[in-house]
N, C-alpha and C positions, 0 to 999 in steps of 0.2 A: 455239291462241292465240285469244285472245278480245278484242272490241273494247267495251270497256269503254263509249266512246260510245256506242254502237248495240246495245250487248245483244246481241251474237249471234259467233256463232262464226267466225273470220274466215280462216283456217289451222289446215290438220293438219300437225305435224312427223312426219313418217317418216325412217326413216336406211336409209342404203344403202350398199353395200361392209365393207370393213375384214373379218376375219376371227374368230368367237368374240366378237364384240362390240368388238373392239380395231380404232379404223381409219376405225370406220365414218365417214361423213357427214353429217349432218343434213340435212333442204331443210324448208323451209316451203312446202307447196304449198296455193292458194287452193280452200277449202273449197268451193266450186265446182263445181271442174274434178273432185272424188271422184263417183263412180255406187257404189252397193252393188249387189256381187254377191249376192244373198239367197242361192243355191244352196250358196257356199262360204262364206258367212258373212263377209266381209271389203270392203273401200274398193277400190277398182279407177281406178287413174290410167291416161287414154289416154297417153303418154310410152314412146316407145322407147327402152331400156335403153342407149345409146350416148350418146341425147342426155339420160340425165338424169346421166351423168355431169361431162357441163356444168353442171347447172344449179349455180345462186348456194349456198351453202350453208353451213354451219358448223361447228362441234366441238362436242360438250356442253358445253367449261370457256366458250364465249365465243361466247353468245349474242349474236345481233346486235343494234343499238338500231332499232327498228321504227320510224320513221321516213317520213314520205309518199315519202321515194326510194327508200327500203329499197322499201317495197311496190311502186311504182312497177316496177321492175327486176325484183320476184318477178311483177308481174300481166304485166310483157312479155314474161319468158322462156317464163312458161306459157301465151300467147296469150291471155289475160283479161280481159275487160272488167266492172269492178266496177259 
């Protein structure tokens, strides 16, 4: 997700759960909060797999409207300060 004001990248969507692709969850997590693992080649969130079944999230048909409280709510779940 990109902030079209500010030029710059603002959220990674990753999905988690569901099985075969069927299920899954989306989250918008604040670009951020991502460290690359160089070793393994991939984005690495600190988030215990318990608590990110909590977090705020969505369906692929229905994307949420990004919003200063949408964000708002995503920069608090994930302890964020923009």
């Amino acid at each position: 997700m990109i902030s079209v004001d500010e030029g710059r990248v603002s959220y990674a969507v990753m999905s988690f759960g569901g099985f075969l692709g069927f299920g899954n969850k989306f989250f918008a997590v604040p670009w951020a909060t991502l460290h690359v693992d160089e070793k393994n080649k991939c984005f690495v969130i600190n988030v215990d797999k318990e608590r990110l079944k909590e977090a705020p999230g969505f369906d692929k048909d229905h994307w949420p409207d990004m919003t200063p409280e949408w964000a708002a709510e995503i920069n608090t779940f994930y302890k964020f300060t923009p």
